[in-house]
Biopython code that builds the backbone (N, CA, C, O; Angstrom):
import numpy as np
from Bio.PDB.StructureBuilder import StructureBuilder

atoms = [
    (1, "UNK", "N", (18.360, 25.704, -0.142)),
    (1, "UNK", "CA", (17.511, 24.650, 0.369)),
    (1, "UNK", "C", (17.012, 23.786, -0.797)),
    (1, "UNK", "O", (16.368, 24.435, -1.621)),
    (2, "UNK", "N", (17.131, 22.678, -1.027)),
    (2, "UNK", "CA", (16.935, 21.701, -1.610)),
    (2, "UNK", "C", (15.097, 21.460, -1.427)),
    (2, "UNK", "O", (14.492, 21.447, -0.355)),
    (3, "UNK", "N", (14.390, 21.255, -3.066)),
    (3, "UNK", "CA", (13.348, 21.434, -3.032)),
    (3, "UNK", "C", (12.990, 19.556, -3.363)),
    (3, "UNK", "O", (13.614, 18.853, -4.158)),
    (4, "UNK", "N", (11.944, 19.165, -2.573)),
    (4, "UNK", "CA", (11.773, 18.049, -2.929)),
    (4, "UNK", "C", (10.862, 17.798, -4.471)),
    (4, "UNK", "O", (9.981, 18.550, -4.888)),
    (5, "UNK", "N", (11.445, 16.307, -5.266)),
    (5, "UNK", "CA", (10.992, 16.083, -6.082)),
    (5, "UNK", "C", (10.646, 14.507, -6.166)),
    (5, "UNK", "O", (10.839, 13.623, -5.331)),
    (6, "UNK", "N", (10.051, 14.450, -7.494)),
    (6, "UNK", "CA", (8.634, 12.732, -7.317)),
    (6, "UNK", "C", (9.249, 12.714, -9.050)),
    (6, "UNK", "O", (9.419, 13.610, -9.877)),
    (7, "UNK", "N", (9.432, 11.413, -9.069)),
    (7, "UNK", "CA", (9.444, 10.999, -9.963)),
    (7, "UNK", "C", (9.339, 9.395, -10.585)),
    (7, "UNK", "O", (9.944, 8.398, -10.191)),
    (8, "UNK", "N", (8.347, 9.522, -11.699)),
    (8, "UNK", "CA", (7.475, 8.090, -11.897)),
    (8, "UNK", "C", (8.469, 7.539, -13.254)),
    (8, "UNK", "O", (8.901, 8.230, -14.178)),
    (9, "UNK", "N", (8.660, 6.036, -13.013)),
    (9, "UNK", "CA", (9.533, 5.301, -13.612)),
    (9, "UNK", "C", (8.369, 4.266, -14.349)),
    (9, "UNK", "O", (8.092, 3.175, -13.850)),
    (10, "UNK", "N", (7.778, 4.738, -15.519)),
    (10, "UNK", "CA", (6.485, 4.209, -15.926)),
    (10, "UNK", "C", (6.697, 2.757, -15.955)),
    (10, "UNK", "O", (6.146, 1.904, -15.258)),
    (11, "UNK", "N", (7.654, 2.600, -16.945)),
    (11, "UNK", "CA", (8.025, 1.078, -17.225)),
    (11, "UNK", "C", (8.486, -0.186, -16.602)),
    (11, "UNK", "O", (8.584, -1.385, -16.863)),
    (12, "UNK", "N", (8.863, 1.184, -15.072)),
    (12, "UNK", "CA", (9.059, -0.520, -13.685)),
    (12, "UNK", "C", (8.332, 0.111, -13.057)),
    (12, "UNK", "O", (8.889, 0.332, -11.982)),
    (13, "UNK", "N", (6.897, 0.777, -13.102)),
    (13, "UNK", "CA", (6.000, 1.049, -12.466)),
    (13, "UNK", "C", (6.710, 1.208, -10.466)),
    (13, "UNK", "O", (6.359, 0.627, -9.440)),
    (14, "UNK", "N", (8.030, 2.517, -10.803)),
    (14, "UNK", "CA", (8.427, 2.931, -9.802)),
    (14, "UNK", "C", (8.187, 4.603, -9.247)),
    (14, "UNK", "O", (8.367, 5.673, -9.829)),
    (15, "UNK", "N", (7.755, 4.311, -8.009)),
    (15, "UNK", "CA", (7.967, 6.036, -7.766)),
    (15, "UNK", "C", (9.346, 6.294, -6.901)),
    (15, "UNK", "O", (9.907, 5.546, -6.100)),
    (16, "UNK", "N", (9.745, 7.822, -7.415)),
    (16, "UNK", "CA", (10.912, 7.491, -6.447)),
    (16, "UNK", "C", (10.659, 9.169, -5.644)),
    (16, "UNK", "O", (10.856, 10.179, -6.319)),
    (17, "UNK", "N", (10.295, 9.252, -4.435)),
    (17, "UNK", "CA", (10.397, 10.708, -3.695)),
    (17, "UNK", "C", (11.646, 10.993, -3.236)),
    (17, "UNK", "O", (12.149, 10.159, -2.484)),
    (18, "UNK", "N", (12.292, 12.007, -3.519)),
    (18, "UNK", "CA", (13.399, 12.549, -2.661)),
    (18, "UNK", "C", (13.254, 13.727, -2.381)),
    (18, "UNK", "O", (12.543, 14.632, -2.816)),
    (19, "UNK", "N", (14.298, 13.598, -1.299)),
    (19, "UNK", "CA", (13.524, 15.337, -0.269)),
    (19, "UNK", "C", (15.003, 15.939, 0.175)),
    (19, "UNK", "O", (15.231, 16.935, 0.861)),
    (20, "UNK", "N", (15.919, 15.025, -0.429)),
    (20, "UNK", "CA", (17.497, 15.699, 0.296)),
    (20, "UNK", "C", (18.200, 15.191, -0.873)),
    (20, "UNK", "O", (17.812, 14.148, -1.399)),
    (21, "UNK", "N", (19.389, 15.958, -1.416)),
    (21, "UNK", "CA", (20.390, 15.721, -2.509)),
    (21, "UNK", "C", (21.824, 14.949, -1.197)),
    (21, "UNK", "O", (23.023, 14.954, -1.475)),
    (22, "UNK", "N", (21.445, 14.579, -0.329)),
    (22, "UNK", "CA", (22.423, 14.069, 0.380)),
    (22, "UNK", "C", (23.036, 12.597, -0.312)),
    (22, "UNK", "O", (22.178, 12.069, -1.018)),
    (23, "UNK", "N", (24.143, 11.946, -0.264)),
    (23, "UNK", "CA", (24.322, 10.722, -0.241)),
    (23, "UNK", "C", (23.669, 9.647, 0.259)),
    (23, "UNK", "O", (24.022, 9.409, 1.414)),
    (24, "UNK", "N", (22.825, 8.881, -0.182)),
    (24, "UNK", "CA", (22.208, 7.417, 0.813)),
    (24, "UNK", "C", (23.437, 6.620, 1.302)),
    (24, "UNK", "O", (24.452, 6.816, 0.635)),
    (25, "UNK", "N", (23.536, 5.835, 2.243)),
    (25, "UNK", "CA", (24.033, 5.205, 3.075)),
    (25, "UNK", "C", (24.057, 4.237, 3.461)),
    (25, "UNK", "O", (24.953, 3.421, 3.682)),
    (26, "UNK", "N", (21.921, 4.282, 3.700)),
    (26, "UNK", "CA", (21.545, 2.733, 3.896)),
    (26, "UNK", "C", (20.318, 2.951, 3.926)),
    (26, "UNK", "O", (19.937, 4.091, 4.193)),
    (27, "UNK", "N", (19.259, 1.782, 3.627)),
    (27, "UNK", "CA", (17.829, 1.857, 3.608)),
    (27, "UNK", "C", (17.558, 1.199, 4.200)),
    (27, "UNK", "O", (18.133, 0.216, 4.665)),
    (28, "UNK", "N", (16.114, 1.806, 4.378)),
    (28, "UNK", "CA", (15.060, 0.361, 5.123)),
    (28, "UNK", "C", (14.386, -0.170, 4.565)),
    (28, "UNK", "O", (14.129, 0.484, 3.554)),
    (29, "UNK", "N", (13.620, -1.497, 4.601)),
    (29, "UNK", "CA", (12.463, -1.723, 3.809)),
    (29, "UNK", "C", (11.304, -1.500, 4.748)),
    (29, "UNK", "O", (11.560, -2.344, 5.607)),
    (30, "UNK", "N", (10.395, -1.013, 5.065)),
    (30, "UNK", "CA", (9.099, -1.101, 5.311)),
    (30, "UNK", "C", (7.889, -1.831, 5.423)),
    (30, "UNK", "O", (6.998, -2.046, 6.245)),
    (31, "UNK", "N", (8.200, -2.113, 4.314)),
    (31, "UNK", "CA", (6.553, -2.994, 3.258)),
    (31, "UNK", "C", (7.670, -3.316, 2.186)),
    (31, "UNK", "O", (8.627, -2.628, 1.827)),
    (32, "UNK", "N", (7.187, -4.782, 1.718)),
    (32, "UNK", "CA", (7.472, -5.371, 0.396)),
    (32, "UNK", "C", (7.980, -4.349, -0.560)),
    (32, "UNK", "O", (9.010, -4.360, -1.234)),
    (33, "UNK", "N", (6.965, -3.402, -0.464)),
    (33, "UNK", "CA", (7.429, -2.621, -1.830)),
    (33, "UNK", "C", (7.607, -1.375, -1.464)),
    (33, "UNK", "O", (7.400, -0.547, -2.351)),
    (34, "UNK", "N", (7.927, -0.982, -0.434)),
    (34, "UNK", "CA", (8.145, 0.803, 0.194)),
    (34, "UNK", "C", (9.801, -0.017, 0.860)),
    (34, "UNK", "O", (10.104, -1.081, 1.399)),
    (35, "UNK", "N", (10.504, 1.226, 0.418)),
    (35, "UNK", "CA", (11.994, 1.500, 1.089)),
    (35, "UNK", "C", (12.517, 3.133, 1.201)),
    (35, "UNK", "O", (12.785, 3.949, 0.319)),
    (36, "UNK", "N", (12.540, 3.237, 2.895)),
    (36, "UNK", "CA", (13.150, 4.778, 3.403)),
    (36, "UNK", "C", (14.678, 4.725, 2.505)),
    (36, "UNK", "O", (15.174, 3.600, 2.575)),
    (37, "UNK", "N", (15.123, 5.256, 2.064)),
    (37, "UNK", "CA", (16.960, 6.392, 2.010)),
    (37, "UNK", "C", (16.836, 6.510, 2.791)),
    (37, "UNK", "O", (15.713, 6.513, 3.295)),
    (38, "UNK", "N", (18.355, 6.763, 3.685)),
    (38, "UNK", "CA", (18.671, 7.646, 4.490)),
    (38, "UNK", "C", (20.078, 7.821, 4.347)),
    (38, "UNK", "O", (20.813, 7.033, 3.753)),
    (39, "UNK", "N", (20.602, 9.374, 5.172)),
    (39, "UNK", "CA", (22.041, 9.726, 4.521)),
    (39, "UNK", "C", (22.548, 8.816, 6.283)),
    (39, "UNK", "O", (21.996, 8.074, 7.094)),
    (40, "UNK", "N", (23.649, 9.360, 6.140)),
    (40, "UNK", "CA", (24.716, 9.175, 7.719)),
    (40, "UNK", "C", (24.401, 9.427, 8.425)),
    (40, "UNK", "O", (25.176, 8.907, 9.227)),
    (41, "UNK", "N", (23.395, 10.177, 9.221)),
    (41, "UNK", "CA", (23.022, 10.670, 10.276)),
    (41, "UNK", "C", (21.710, 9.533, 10.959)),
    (41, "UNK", "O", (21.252, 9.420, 12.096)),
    (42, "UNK", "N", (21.337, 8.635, 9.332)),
    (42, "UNK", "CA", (19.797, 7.569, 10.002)),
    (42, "UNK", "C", (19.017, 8.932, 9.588)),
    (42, "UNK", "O", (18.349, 9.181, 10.591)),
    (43, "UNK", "N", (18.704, 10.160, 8.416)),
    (43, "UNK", "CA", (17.626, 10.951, 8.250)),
    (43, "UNK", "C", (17.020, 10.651, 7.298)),
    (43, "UNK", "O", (17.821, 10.154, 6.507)),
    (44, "UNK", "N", (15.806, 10.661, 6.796)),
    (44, "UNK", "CA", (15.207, 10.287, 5.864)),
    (44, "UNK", "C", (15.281, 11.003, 4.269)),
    (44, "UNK", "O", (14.781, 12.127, 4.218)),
    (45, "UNK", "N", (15.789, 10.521, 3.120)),
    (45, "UNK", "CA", (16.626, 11.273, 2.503)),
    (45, "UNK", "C", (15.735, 11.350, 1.027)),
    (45, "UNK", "O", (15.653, 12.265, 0.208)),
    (46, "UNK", "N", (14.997, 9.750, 1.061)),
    (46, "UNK", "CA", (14.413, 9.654, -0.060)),
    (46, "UNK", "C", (13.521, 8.170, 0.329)),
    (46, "UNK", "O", (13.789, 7.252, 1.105)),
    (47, "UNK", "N", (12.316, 8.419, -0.619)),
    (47, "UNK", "CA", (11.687, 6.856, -0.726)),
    (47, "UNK", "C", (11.040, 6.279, -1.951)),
    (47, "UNK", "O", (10.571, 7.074, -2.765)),
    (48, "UNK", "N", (10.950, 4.813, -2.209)),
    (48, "UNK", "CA", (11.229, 4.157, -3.305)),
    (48, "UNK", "C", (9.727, 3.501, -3.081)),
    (48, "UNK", "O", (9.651, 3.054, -1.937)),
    (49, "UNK", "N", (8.711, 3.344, -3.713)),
    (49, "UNK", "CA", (7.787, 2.270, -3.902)),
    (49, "UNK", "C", (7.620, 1.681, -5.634)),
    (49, "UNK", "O", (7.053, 2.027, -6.670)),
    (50, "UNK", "N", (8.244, 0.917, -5.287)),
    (50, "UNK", "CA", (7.703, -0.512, -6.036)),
    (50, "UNK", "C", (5.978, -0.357, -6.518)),
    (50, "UNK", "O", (5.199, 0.443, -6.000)),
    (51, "UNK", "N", (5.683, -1.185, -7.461)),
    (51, "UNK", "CA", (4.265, -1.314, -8.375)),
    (51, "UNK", "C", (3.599, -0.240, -7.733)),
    (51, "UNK", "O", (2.491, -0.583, -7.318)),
    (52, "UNK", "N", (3.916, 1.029, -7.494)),
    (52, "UNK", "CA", (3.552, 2.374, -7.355)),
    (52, "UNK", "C", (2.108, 2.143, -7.619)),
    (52, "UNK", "O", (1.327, 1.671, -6.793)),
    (53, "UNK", "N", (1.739, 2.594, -9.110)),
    (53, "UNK", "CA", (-0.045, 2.372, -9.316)),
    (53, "UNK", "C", (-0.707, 1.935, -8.616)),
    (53, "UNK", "O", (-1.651, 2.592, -8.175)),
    (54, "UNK", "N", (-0.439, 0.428, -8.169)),
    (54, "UNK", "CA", (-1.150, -0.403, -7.716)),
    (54, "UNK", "C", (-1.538, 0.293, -6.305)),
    (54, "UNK", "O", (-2.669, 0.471, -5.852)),
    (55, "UNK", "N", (-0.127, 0.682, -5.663)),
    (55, "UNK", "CA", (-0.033, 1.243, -4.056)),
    (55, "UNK", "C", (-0.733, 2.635, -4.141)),
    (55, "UNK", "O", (-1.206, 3.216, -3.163)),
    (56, "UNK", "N", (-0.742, 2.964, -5.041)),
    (56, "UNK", "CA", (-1.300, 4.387, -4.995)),
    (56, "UNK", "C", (-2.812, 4.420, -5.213)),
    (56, "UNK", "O", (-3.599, 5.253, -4.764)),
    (57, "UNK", "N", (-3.080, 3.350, -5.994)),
    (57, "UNK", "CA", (-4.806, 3.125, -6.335)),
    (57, "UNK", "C", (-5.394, 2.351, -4.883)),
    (57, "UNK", "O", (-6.434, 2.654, -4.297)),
    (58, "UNK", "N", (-4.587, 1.460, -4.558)),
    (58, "UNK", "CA", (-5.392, 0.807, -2.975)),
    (58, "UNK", "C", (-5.401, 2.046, -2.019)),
    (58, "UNK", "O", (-6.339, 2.037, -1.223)),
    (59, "UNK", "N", (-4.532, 3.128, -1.936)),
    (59, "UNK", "CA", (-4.323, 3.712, -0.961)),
    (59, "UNK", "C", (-5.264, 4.573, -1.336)),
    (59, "UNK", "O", (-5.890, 5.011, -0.370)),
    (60, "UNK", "N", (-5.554, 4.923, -2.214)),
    (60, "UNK", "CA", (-6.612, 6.413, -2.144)),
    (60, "UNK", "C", (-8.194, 5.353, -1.759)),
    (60, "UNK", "O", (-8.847, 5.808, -0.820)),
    (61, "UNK", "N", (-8.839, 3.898, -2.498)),
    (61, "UNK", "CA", (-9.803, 3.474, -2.326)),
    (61, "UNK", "C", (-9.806, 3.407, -1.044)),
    (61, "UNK", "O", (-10.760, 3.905, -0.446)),
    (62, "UNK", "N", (-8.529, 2.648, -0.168)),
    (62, "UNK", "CA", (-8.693, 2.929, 1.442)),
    (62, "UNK", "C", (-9.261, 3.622, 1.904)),
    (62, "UNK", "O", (-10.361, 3.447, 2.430)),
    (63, "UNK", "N", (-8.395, 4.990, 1.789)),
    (63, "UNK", "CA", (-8.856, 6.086, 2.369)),
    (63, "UNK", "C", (-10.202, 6.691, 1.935)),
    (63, "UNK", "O", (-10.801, 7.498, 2.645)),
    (64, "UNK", "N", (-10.621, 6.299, 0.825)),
    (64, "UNK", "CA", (-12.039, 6.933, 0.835)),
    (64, "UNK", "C", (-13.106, 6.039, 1.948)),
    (64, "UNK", "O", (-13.873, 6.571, 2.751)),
    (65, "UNK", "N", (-12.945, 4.801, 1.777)),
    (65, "UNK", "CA", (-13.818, 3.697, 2.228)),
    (65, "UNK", "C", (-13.464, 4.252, 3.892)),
    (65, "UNK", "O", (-14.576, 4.383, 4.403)),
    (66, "UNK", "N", (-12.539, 4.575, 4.789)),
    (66, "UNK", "CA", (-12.850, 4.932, 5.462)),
    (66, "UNK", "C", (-13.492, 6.335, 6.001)),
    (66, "UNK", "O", (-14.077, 6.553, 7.062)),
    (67, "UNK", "N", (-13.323, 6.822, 5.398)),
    (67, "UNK", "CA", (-14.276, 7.995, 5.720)),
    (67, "UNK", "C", (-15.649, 8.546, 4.980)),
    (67, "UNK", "O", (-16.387, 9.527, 4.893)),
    (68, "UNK", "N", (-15.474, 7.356, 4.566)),
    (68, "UNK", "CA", (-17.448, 6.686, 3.879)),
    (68, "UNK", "C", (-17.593, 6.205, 5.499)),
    (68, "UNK", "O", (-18.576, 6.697, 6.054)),
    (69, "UNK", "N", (-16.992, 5.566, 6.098)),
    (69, "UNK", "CA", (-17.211, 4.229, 6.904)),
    (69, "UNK", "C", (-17.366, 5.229, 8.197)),
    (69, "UNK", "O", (-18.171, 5.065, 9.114)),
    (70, "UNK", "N", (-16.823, 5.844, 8.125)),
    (70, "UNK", "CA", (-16.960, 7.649, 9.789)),
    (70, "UNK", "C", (-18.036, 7.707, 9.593)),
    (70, "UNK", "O", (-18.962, 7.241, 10.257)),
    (71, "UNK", "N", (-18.062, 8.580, 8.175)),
    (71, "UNK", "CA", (-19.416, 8.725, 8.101)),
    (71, "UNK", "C", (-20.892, 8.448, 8.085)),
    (71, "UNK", "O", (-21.839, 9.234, 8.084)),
    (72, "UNK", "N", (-20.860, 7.317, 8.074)),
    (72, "UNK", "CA", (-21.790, 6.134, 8.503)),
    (72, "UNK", "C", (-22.287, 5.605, 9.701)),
    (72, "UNK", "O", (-23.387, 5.148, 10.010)),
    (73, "UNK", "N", (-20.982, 5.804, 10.455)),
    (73, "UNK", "CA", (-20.911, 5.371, 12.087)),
    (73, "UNK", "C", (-20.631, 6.191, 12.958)),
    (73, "UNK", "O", (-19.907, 5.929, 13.918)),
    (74, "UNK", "N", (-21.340, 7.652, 12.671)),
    (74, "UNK", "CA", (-21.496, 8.695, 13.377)),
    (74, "UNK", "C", (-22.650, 8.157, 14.645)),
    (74, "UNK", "O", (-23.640, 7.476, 14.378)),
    (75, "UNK", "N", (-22.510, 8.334, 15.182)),
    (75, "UNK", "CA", (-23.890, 7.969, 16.665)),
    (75, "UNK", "C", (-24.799, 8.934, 16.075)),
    (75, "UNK", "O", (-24.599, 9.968, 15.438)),
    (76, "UNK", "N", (-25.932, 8.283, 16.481)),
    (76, "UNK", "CA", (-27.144, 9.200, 16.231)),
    (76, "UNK", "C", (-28.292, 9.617, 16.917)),
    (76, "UNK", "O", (-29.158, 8.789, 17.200)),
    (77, "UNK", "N", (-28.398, 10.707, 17.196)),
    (77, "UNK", "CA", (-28.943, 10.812, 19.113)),
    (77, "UNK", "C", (-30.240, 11.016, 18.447)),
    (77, "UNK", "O", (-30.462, 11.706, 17.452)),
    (78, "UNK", "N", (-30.827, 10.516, 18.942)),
    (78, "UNK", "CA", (-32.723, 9.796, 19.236)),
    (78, "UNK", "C", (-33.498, 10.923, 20.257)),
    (78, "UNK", "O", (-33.437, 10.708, 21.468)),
    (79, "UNK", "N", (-33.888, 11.567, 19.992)),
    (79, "UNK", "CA", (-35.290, 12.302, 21.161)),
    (79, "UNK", "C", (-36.216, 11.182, 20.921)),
    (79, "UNK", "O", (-36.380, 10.179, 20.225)),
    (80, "UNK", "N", (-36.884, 12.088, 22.138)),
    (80, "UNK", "CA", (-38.403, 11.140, 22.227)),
    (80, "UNK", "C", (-39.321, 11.576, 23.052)),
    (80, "UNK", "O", (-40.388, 10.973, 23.162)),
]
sb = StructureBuilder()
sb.init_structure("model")
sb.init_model(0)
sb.init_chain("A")
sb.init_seg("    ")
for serial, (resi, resn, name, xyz) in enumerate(atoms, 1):
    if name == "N":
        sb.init_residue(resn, " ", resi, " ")
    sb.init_atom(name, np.array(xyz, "f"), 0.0, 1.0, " ", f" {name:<3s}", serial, name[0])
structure = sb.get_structure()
């Protein structure tokens, strides 16, 4: 069984995930800078993001800001 691996391409600020030693075939693009692999079958084989850092630093501030933002806008039940 083929173990997946990540690997960062500092200098074109690329990440590249792969999860199958299969042949690619054909890709998708996604987003500007995200593209699926996939082998012959259309399975997902590997993926490519572009200015990585950048995508990886918005994506974690996202995700914090929303669950700052839950947490904030919890209802808050009132007695009286």
């Amino acid at each position: 069984m083929y173990k997946p691996r990540m690997n960062y391409f500092k200098e074109e600020d690329i990440l590249h995930l792969t999860v199958s030693e299969e042949r690619e075939t054909a890709s998708v693009e996604l987003s500007p800078n995200i593209t699926v692999e996939l082998n012959e079958k259309g399975e997902l084989i590997g993926i490519e993001i572009l200015n990585a850092s950048s995508f990886i630093r918005d994506f974690i501030l996202e995700t914090a800001q929303a669950k700052m933002l839950n947490l904030y806008n919890v209802p808050v039940s009132l007695t009286t």
